[in-house]
ZAMARGU-4260 file (C-alpha; in steps of 0.2 Angstrom, whole numbers, plus 5000, padded with zeros to 4 digits):
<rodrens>
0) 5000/5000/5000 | 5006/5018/4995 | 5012/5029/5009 | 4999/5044/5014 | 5005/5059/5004
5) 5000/5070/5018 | 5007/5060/5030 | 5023/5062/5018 | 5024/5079/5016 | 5019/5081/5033
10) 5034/5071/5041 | 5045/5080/5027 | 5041/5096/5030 | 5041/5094/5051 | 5058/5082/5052
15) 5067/5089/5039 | 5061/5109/5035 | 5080/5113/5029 | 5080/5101/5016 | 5063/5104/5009
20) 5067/5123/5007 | 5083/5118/5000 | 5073/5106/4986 | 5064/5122/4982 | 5077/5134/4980
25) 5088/5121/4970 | 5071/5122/4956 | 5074/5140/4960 | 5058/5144/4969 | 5057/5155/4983
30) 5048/5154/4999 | 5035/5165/4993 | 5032/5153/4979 | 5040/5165/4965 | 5053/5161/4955
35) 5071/5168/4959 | 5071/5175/4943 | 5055/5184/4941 | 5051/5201/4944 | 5033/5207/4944
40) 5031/5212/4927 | 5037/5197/4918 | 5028/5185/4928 | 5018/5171/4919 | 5007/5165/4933
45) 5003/5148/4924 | 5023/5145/4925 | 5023/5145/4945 | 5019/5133/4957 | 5006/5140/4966
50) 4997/5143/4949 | 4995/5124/4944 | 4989/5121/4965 | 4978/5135/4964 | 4971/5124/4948
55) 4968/5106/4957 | 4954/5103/4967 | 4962/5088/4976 | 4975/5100/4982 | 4963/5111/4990
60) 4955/5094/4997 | 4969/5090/5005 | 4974/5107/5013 | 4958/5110/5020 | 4960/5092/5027
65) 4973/5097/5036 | 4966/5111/5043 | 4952/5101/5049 | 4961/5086/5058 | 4981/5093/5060
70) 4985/5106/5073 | 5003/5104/5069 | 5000/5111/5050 | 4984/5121/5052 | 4994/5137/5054
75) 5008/5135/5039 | 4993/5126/5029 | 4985/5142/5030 | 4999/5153/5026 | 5001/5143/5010
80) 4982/5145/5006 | 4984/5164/5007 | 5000/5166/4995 | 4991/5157/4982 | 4983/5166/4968
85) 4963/5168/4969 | 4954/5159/4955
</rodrens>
């Protein structure tokens, strides 16, 4: 049986928070989601991350799941929920 992806990302995020920013600033993303690179007039939305989560239902399942049932990512859930773009 597949491991729980929230569980996952959970444990990642927790256990090993350097690491993960580290995997996102090797794709060259920035904590705010933007790219390194990018400056507000050359931005292509549908290029970020947070653009193709804003699009996928599931994601929002999942985060609002964790809202729900996880005190431990209920906070930084939500903080992701406020940077991404409204649809």
């Amino acid at each position: 049986m597949p491991p729980n992806i929230v569980d996952f990302f959970e444990k990642a995020a927790l256990d090993k928070a350097p690491i993960v920013s580290s995997n996102f600033r090797s794709l060259g993303i920035r904590s705010d989601f933007r790219l390194f690179d990018e400056t507000e007039a050359e931005c292509r939305q549908e290029e970020l991350p947070r653009y193709a989560l804003s699009q996928n239902p599931h994601f929002y399942e999942v985060v609002f799941q964790m809202l729900d049932t996880n005190e431990k990512l209920a906070g930084p859930a939500w903080r992701l929920l406020e940077r991404l773009p409204v649809s």
